[in-house]
OpenMM code with the backbone's topology and positions (N, CA, C; nanometers):
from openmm import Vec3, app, unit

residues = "UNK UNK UNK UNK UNK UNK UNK UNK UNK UNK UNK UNK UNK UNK UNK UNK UNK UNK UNK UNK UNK UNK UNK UNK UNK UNK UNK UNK UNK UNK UNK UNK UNK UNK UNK UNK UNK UNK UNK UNK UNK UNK UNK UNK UNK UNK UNK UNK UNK UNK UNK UNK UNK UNK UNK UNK UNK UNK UNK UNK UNK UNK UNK UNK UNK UNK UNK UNK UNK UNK UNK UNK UNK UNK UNK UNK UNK UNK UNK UNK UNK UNK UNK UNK UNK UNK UNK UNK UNK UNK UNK UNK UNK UNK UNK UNK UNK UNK UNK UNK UNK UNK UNK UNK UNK UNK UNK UNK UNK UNK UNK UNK UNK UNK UNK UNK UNK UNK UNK UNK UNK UNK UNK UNK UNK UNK UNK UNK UNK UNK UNK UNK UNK UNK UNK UNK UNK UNK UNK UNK UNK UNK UNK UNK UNK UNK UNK UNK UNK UNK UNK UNK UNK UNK UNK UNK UNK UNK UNK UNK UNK UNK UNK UNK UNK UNK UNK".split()
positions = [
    Vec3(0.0832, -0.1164, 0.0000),
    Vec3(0.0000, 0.0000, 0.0000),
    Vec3(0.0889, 0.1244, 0.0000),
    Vec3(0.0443, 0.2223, -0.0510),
    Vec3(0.1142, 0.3514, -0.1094),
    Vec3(0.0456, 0.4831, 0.0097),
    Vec3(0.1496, 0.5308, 0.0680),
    Vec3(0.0816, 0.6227, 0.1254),
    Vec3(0.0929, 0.7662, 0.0383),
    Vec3(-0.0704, 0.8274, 0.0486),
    Vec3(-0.0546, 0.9360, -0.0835),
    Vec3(-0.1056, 1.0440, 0.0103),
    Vec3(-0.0846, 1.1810, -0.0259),
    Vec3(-0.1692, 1.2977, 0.0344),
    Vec3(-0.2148, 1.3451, -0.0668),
    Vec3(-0.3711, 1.3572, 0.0231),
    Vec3(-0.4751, 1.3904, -0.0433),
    Vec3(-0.5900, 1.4700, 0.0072),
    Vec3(-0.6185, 1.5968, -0.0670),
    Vec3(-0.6837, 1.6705, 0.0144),
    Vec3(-0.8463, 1.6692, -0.1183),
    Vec3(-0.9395, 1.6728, 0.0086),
    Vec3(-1.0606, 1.6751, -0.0705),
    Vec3(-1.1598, 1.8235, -0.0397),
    Vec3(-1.1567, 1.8640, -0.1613),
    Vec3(-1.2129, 1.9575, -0.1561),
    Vec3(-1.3580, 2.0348, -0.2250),
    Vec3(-1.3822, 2.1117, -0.1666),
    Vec3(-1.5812, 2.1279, -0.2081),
    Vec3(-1.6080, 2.1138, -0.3235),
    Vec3(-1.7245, 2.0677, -0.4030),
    Vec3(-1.8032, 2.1036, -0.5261),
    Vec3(-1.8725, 1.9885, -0.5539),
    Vec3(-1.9733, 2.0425, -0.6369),
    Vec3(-2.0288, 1.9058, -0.7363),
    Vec3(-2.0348, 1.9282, -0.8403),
    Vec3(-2.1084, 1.8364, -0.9354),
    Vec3(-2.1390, 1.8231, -1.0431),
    Vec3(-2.3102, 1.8794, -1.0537),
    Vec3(-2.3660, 1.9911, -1.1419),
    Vec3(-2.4780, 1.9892, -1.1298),
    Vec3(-2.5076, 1.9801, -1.2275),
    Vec3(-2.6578, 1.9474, -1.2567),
    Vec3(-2.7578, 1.9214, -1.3306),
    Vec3(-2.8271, 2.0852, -1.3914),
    Vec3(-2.8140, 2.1052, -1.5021),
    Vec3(-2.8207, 2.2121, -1.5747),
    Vec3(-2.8975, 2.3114, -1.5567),
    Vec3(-3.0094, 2.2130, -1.4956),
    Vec3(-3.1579, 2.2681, -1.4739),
    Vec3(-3.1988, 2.3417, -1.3222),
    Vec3(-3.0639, 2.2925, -1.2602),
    Vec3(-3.0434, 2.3577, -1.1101),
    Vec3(-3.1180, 2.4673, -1.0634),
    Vec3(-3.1349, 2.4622, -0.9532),
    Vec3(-3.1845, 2.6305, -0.9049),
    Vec3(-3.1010, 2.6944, -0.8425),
    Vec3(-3.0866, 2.8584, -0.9366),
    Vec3(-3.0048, 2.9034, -0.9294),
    Vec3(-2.9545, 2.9241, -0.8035),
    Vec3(-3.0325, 2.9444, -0.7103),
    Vec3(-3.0134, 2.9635, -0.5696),
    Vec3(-2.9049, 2.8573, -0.4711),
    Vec3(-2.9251, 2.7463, -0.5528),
    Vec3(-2.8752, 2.6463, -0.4910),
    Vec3(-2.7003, 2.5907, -0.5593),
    Vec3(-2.6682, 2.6743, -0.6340),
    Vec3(-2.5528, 2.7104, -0.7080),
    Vec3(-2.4280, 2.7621, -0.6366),
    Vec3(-2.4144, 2.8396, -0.5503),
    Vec3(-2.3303, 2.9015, -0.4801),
    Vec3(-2.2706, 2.8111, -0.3810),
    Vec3(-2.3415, 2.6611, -0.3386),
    Vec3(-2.3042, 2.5840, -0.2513),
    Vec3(-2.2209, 2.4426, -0.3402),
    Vec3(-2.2504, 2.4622, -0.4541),
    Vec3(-2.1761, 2.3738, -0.5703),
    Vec3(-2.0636, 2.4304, -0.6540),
    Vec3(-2.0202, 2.5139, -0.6170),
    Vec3(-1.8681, 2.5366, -0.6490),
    Vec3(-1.7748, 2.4911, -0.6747),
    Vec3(-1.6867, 2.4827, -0.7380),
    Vec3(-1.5578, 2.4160, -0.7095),
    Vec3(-1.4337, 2.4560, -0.6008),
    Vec3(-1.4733, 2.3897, -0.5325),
    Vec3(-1.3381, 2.5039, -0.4083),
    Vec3(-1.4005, 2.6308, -0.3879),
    Vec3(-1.5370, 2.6194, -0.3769),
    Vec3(-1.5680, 2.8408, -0.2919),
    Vec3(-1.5301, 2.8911, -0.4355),
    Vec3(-1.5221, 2.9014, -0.5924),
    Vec3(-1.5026, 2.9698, -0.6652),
    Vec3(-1.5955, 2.9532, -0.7282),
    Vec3(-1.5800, 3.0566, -0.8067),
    Vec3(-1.6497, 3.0820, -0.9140),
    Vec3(-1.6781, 2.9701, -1.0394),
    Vec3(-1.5868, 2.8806, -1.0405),
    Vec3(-1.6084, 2.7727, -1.1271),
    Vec3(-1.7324, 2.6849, -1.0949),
    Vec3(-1.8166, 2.6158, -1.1960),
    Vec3(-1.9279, 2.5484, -1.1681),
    Vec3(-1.9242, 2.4320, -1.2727),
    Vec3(-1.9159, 2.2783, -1.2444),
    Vec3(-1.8954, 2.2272, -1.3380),
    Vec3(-2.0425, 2.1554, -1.3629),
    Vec3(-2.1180, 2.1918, -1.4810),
    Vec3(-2.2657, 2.1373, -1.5136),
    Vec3(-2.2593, 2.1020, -1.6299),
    Vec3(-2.3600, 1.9169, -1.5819),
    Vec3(-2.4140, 1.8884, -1.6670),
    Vec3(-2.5587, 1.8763, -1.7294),
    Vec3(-2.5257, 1.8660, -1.8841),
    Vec3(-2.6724, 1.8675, -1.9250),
    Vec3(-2.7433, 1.6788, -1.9505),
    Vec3(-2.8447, 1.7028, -2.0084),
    Vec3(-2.9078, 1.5954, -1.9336),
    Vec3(-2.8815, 1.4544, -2.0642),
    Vec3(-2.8464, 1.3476, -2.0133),
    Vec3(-2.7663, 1.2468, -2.1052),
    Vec3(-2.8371, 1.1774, -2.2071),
    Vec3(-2.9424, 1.2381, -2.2563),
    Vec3(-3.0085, 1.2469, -2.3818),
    Vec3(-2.9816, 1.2992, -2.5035),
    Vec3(-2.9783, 1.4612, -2.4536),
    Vec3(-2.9827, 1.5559, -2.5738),
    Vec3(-2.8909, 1.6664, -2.5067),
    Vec3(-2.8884, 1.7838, -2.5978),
    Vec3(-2.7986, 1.9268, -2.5446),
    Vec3(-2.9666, 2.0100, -2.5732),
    Vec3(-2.9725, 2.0464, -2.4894),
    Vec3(-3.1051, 2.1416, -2.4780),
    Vec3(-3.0985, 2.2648, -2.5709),
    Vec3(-3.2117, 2.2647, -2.6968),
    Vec3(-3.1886, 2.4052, -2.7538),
    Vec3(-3.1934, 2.5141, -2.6473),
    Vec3(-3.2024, 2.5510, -2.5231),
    Vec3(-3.1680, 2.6307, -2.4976),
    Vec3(-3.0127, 2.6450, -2.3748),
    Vec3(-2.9430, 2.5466, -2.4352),
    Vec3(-2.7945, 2.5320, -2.3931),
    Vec3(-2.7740, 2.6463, -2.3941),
    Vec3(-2.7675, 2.7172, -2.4480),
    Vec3(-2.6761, 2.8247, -2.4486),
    Vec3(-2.7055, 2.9518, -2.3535),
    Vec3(-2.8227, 3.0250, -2.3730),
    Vec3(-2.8718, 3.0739, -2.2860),
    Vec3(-2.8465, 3.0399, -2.1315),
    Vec3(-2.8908, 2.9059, -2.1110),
    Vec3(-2.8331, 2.8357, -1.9757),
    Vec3(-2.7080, 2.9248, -1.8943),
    Vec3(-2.6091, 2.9061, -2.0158),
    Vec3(-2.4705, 2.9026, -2.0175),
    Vec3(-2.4400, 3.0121, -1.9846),
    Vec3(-2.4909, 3.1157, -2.1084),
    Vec3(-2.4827, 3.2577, -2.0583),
    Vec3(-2.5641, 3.3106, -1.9262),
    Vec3(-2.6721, 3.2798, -1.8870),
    Vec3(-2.7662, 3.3008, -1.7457),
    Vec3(-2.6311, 3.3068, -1.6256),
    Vec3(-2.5924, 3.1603, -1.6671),
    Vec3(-2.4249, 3.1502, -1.5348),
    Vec3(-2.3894, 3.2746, -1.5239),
    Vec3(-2.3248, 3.2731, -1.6485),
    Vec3(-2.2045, 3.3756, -1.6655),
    Vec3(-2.2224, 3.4963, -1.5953),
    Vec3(-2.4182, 3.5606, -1.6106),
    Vec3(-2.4424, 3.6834, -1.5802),
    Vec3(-2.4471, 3.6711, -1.4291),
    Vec3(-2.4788, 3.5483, -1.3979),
    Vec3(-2.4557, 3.5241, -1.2639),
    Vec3(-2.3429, 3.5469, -1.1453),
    Vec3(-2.2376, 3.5126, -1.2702),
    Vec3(-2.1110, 3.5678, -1.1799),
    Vec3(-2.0338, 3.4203, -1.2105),
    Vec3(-2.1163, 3.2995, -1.2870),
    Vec3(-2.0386, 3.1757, -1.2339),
    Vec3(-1.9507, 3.1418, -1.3607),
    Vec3(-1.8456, 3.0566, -1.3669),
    Vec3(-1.7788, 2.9950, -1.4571),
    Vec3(-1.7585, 2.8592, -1.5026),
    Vec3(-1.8956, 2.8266, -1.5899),
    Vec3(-1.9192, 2.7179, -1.6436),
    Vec3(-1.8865, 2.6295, -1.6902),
    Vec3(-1.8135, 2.5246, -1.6513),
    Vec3(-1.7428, 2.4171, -1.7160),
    Vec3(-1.8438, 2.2638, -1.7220),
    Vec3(-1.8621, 2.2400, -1.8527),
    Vec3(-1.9422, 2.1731, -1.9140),
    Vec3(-1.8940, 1.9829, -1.9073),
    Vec3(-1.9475, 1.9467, -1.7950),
    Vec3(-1.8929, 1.8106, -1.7983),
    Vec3(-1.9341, 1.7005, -1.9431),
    Vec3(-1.8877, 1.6074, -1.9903),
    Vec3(-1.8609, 1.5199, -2.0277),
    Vec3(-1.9217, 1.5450, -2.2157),
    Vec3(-1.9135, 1.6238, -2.2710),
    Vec3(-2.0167, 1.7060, -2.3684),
    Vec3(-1.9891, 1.5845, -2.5375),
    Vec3(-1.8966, 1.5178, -2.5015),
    Vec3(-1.8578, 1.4255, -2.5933),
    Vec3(-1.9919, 1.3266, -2.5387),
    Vec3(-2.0473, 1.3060, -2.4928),
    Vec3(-2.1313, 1.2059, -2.4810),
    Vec3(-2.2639, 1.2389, -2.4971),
    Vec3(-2.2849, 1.3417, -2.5132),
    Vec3(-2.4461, 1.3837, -2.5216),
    Vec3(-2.4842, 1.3429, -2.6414),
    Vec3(-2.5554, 1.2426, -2.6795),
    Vec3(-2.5849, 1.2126, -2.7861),
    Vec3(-2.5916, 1.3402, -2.9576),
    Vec3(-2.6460, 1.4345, -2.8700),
    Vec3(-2.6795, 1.5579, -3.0174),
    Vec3(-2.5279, 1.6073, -3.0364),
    Vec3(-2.4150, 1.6066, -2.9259),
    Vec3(-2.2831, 1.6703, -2.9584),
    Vec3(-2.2387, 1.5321, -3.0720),
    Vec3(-2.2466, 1.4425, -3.0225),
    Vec3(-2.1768, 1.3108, -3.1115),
    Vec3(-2.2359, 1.3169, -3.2263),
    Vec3(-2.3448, 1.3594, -3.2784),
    Vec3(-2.3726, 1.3535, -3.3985),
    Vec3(-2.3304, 1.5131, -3.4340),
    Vec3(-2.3427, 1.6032, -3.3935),
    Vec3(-2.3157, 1.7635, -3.4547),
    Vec3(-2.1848, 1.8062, -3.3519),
    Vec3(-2.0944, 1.7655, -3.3757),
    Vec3(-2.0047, 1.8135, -3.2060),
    Vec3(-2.0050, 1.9516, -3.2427),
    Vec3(-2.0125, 2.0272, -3.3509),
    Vec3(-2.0129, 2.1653, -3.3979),
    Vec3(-2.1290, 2.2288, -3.2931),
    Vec3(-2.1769, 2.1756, -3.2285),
    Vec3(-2.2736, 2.2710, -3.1296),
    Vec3(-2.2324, 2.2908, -3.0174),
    Vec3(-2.0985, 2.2429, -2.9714),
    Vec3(-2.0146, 2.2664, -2.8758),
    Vec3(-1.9310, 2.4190, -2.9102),
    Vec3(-1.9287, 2.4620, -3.0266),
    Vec3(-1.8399, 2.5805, -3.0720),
    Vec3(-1.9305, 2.7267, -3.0479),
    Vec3(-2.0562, 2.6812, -3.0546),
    Vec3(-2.1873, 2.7764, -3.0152),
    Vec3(-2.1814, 2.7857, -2.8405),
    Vec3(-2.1128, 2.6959, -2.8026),
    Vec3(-2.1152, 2.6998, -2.6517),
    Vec3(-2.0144, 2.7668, -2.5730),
    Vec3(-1.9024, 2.7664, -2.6392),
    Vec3(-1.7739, 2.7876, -2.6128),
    Vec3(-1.7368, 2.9398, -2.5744),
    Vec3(-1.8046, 3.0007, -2.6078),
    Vec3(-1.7581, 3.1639, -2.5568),
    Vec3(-1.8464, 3.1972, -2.4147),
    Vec3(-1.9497, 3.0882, -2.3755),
    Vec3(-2.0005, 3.0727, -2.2276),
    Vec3(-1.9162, 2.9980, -2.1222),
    Vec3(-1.8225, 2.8976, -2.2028),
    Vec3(-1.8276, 2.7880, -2.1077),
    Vec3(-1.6814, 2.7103, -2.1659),
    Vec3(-1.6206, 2.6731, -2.0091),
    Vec3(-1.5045, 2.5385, -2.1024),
    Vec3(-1.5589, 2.4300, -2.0718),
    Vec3(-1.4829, 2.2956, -2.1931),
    Vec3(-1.5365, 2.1889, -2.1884),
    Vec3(-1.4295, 2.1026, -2.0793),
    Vec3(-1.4919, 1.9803, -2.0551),
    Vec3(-1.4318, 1.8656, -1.9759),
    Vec3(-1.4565, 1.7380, -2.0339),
    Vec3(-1.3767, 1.6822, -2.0720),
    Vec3(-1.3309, 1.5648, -2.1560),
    Vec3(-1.3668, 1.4478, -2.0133),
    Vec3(-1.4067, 1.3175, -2.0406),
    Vec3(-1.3906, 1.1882, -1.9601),
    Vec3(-1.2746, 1.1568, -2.0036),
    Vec3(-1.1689, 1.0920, -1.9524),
    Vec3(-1.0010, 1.0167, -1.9512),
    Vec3(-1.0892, 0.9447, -2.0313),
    Vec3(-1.2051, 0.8475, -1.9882),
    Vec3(-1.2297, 0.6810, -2.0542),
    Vec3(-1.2896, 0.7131, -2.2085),
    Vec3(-1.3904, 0.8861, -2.2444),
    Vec3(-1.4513, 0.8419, -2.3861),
    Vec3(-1.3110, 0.8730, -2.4513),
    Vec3(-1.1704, 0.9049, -2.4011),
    Vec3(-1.0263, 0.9169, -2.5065),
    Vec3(-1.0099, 0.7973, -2.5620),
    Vec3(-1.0087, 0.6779, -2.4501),
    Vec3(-0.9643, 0.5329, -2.4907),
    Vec3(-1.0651, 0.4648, -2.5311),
    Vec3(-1.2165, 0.4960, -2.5257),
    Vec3(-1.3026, 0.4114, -2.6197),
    Vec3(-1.4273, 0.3339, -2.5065),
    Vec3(-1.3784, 0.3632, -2.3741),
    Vec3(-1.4837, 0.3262, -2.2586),
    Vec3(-1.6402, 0.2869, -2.2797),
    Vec3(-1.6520, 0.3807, -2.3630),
    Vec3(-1.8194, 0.4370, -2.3814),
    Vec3(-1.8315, 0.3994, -2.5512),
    Vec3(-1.7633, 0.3570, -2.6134),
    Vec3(-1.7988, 0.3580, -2.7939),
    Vec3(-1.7244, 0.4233, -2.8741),
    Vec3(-1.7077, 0.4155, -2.9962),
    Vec3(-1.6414, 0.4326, -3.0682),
    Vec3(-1.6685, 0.5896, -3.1551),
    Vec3(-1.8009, 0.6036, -3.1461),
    Vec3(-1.8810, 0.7596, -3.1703),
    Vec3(-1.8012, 0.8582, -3.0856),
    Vec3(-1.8336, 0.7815, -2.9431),
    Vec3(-1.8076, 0.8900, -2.8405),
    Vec3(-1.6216, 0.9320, -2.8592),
    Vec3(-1.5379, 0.8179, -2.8246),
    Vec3(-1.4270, 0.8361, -2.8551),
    Vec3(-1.4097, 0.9523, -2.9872),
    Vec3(-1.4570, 0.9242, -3.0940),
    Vec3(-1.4388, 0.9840, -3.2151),
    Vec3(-1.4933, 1.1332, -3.1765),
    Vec3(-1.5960, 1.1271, -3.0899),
    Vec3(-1.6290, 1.3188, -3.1086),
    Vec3(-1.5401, 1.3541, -3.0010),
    Vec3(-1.4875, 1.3139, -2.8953),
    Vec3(-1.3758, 1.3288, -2.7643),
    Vec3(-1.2588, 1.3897, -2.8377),
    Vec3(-1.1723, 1.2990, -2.9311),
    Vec3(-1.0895, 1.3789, -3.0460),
    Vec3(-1.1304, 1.4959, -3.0998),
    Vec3(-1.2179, 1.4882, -3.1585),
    Vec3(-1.2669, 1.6080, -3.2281),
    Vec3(-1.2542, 1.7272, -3.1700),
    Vec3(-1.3431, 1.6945, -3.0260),
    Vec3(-1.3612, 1.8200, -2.9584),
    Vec3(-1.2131, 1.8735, -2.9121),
    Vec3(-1.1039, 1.7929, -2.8717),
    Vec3(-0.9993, 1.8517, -2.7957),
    Vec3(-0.9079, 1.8675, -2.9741),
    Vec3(-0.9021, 1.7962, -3.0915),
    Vec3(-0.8158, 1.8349, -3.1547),
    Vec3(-0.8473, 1.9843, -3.1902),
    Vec3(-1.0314, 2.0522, -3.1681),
    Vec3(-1.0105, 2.2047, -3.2074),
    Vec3(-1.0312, 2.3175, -3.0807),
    Vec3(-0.9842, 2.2015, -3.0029),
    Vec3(-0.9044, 2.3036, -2.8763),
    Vec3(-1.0381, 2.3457, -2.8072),
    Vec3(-1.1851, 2.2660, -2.8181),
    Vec3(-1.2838, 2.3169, -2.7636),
    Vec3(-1.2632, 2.2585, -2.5759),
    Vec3(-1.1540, 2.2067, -2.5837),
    Vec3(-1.1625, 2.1547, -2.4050),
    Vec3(-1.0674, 2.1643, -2.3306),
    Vec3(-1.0453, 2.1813, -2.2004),
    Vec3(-0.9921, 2.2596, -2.0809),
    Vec3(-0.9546, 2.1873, -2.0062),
    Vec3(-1.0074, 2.0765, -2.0222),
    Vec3(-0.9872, 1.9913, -1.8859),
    Vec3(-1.0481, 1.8478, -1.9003),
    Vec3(-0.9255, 1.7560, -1.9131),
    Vec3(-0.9630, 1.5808, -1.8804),
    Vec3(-0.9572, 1.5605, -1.7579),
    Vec3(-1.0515, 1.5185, -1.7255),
    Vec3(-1.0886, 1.4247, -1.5884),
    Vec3(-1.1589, 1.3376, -1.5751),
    Vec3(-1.1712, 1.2338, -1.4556),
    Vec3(-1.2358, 1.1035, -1.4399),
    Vec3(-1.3350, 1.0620, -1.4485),
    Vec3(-1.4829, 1.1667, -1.4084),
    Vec3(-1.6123, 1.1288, -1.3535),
    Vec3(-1.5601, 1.0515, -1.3254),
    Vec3(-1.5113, 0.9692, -1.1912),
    Vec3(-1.5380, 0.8710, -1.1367),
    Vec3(-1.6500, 0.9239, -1.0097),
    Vec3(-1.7456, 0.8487, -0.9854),
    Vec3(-1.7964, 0.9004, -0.9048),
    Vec3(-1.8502, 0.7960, -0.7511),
    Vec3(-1.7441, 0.6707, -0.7464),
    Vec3(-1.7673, 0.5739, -0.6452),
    Vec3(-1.6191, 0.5294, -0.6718),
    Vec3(-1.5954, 0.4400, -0.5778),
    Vec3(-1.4601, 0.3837, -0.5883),
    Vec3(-1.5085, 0.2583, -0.6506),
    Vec3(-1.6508, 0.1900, -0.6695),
    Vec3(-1.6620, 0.0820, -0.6784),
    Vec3(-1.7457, 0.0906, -0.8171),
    Vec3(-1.7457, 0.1727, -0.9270),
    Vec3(-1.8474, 0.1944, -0.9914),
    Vec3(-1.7364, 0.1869, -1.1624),
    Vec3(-1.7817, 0.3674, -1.1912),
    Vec3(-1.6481, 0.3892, -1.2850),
    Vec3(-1.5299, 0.4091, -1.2816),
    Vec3(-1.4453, 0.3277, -1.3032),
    Vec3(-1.2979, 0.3702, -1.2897),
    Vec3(-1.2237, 0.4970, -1.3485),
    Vec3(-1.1010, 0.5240, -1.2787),
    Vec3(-1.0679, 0.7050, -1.3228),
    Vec3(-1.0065, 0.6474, -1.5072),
    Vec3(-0.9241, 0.5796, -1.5069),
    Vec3(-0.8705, 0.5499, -1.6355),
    Vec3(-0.7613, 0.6797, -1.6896),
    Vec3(-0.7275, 0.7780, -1.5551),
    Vec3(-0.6406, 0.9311, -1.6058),
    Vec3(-0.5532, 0.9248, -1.6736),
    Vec3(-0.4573, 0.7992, -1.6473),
    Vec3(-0.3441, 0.7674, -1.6962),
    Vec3(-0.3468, 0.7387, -1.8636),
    Vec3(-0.4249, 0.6223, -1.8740),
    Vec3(-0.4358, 0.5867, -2.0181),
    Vec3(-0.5629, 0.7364, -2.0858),
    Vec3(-0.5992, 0.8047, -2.0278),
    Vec3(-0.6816, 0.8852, -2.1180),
    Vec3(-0.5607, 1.0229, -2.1208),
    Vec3(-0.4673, 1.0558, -2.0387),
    Vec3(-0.3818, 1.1324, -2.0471),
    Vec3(-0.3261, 1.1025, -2.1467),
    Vec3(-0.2528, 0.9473, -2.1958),
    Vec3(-0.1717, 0.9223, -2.2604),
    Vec3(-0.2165, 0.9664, -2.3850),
    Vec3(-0.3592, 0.9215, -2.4362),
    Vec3(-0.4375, 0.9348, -2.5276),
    Vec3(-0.4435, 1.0613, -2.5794),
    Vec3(-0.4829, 1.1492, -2.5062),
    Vec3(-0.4787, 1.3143, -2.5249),
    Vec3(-0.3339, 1.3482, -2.4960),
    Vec3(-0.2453, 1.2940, -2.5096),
    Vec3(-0.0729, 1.3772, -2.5442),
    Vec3(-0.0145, 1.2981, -2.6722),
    Vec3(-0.1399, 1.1936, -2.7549),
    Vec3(-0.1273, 1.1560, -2.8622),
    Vec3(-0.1413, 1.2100, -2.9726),
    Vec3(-0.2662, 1.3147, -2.9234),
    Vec3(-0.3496, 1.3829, -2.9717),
    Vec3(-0.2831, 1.5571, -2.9670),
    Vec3(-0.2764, 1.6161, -2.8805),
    Vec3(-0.2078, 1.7337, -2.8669),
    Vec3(-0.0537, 1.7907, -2.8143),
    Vec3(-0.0248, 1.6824, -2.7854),
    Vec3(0.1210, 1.6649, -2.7471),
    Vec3(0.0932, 1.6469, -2.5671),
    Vec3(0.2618, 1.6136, -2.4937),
    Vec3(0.2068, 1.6191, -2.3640),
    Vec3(0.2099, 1.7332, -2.2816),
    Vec3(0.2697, 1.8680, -2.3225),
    Vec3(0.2571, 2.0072, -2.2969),
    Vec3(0.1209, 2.0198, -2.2894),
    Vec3(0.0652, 1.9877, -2.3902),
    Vec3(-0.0473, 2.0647, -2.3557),
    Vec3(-0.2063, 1.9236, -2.2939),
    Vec3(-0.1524, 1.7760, -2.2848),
    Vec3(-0.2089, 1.7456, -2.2035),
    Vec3(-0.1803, 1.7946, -2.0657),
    Vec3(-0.1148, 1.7875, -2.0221),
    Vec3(-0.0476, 1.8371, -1.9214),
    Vec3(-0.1363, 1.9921, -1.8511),
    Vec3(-0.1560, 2.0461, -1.9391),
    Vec3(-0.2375, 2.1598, -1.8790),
    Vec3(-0.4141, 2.1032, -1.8628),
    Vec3(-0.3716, 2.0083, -1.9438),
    Vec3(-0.5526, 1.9565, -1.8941),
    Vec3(-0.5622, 1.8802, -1.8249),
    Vec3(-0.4820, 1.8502, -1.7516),
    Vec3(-0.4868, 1.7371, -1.6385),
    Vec3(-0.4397, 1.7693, -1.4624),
    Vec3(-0.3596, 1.9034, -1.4814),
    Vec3(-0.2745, 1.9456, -1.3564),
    Vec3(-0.2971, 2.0773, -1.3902),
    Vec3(-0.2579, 2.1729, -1.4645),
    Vec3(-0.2481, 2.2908, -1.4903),
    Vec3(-0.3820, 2.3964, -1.4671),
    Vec3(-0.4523, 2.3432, -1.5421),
    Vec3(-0.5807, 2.4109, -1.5233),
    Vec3(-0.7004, 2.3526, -1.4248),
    Vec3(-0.6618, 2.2117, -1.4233),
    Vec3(-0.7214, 2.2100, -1.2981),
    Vec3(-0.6956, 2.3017, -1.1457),
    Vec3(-0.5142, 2.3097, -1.1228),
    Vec3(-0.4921, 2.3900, -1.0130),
    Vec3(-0.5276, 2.5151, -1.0175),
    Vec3(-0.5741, 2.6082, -1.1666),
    Vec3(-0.5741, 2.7090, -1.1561),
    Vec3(-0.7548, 2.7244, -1.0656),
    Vec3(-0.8209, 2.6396, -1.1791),
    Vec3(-0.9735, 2.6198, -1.1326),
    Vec3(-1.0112, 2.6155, -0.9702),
    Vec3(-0.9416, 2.5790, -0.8817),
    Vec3(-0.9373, 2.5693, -0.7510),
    Vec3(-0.8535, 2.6193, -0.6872),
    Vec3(-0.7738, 2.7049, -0.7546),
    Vec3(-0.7330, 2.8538, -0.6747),
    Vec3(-0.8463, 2.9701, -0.7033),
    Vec3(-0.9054, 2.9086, -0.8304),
    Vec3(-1.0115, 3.0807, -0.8555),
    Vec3(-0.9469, 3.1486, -0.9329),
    Vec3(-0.8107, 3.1039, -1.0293),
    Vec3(-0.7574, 3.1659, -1.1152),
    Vec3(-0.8178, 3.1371, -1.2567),
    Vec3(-0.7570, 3.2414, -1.3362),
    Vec3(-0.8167, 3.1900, -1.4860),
    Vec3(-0.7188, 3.0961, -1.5341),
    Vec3(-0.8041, 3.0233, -1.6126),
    Vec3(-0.7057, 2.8691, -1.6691),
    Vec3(-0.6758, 2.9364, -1.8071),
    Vec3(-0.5822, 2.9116, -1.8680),
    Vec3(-0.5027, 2.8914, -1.9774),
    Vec3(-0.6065, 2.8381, -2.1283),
] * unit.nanometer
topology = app.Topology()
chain = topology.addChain("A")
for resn in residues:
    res = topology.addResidue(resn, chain)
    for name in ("N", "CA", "C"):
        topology.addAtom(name, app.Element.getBySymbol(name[0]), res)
């Protein structure tokens, strides 16, 4: 056994449709960052609006797992309509193929035109989905080199939970 330090710190994942009120307690670390998702069907024609509502809010929208929403995998071009509200967040597992071969394929897409900010795990149990960081890191420094995985995995995450702007 490996002894590691590890500090856990505030936020969740919300559901798009949230009330706004109840937003300020889902933070990432007390900041301004908010990482929401939309609902694992479709991207809501009124995504965007959503997005911007945050913004006027004060919050900074980071869009979990957007390679998987079924309407991005078929049009991922509706992620580029999103993008001046919001950064994206890649899953490590749709890099290596976890979820399908669609999903993998729009996961590329989205990070080869630089629409995403940040790979991370959704893992959300120890006993459920696995993180897979390693092999989806590897994957995305296949893809953009490891400079700039590297900022999507450590870099901008630390900035996100200082409350700094990410890169």
């Amino acid at each position: 056994m490996r002894r590691i330090s590890l500090n856990i710190l505030p936020g969740a994942e919300v559901f798009a449709s949230a009330s706004p009120a109840r937003l300020k307690d889902c933070t990432l670390n007390c900041t301004k960052y908010l990482l929401v998702e939309f609902p694992r069907t479709h991207l809501p024609v009124n995504a965007r609006q959503i997005l911007a509502n945050l913004r006027t809010q004060g919050y900074l929208p980071i869009v979990a797992h957007p390679e998987r929403i079924p309407s991005v995998i078929v049009k991922p071009t509706l992620i580029y309509e999103l993008s001046e509200y919001c950064y994206g967040q890649l899953t490590a597992g749709s890099l290596i193929g976890d979820f399908g071969p669609q999903v993998k394929r729009c996961a590329e897409w989205l990070l080869k035109k630089g629409l995403i900010s940040f790979l991370a795990t959704d893992a959300h149990s120890s006993n459920g989905r696995h993180s897979n960081l390693t092999a989806g890191f590897a994957a995305a420094a296949g893809i953009v080199g490891r400079q700039a995985a590297e900022i999507l995995v450590s870099d901008n995450p630390a900035r996100v939970i200082a409350g700094e702007p990410i890169v």
